[in-house]
C-alpha positions in Angstrom: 91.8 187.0 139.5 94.0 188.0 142.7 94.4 186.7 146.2 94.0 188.9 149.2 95.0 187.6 152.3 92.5 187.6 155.5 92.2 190.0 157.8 94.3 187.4 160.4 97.1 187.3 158.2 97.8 190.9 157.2 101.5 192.2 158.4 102.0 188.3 159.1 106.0 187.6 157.9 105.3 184.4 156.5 102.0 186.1 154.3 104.5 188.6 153.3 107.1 186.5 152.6 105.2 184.6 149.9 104.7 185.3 146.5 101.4 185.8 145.0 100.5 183.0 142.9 99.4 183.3 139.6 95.7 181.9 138.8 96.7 178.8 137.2 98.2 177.9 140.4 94.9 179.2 142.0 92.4 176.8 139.8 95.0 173.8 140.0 94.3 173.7 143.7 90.9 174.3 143.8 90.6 171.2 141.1 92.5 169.2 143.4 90.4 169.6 146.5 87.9 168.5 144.7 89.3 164.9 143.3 88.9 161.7 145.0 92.3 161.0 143.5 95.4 161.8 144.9 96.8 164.6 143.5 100.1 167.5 144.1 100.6 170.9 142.6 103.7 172.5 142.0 105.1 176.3 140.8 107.4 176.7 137.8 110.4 176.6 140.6 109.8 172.9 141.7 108.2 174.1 145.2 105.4 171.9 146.1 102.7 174.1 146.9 99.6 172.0 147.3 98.4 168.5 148.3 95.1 167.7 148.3 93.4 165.4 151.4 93.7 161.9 149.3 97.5 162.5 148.7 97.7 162.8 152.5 97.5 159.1 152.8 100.1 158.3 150.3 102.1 160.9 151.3 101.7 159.9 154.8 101.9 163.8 156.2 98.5 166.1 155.9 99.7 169.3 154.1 98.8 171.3 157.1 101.6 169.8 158.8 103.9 169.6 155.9 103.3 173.0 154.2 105.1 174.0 150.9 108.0 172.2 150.4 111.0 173.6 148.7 112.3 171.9 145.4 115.5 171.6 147.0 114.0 169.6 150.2 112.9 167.1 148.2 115.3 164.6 148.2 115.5 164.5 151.8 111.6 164.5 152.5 111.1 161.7 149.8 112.9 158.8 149.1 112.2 158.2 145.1 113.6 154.9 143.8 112.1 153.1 140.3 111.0 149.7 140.6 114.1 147.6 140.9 115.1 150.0 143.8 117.2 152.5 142.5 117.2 155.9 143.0 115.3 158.6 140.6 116.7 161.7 140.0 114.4 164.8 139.4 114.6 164.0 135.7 113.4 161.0 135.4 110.1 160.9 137.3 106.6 162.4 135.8 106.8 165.6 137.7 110.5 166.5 136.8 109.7 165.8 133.0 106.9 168.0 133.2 109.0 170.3 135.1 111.5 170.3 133.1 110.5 169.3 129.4 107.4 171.0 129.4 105.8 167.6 128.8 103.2 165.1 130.1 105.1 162.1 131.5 103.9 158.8 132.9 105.7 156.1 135.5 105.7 153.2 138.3 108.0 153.9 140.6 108.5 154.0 144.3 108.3 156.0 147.2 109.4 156.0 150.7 106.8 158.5 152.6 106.9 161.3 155.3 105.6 158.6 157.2 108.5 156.0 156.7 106.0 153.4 154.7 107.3 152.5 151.2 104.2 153.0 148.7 104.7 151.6 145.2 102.6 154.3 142.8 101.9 154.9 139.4 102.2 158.6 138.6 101.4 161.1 135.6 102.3 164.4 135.8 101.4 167.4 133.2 103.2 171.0 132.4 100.9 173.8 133.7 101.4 176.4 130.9 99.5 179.7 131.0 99.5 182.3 127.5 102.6 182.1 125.3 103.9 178.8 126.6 104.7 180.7 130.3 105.5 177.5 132.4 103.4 178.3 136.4 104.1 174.7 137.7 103.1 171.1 137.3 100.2 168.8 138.1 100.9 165.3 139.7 98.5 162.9 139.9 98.8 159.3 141.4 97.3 156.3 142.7 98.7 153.4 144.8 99.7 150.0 142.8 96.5 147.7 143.7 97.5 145.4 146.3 100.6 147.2 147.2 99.3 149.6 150.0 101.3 148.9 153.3 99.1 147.6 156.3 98.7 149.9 159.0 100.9 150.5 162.1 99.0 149.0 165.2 
């Protein structure tokens, strides 16, 4: 399977600018529009490359407006803490173990959003491994703490 870009985006810099992404990468987002569940897709470099509509909300940014997001941007974008408030480094939440260790992982922890709201989740995120063990990126899936979701702004 390939990707071709539209006819609107050929000889566009940021088109050319991007790497083609291999098909695991593909499915993983098609999957994820597709989920009710709030879900994010990474590449093997720790870029996050997809969110789907339900992760919007937790996320508090559509991914329209946010686009792909650097690995290194995301300390500054997201403020990750575990439960008792402190900070979480890359290698110790779900998608950094996956990332990393080439391994399902599972946590709570907390977030503080694009939109400035602090969301308490629980996350599991898995390795996407195509033939021979080649790591494309991750999977993160997640779902608000019940009765944690922050009220509205009015």
């Amino acid at each position: 399977m390939r990707t071709t870009a539209n006819a609107s985006s050929v000889g566009s810099p940021a088109v050319a600018a991007r790497s083609p992404k291999h098909v695991v990468l593909i499915l993983a987002r098609e999957f994820a529009t597709r989920l009710a569940t709030p879900v994010f897709v990474t590449d093997a470099a720790g870029n996050l490359v997809f969110f789907n509509e339900p992760a919007e909300e937790v996320l508090g940014q559509t991914f329209g407006e946010a686009g792909e997001i650097g690995a290194e941007q995301w300390e500054s974008l997201f403020q990750i803490e575990d439960m008792e408030g402190r900070p979480m480094a890359l290698e110790r939440i779900p998608g950094g173990i996956a990332l990393l260790e080439r391994r399902p992982a599972h946590c709570n922890l907390r977030i503080t959003a694009l939109d400035g709201r602090k969301r308490s989740l629980f996350v599991t995120a898995f390795p996407l491994l195509s033939r021979g063990d080649e790591l494309q990126g991750t999977v993160s899936v997640f779902w608000e703490e019940p009765g944690q979701a922050a009220p509205s702004p009015d």
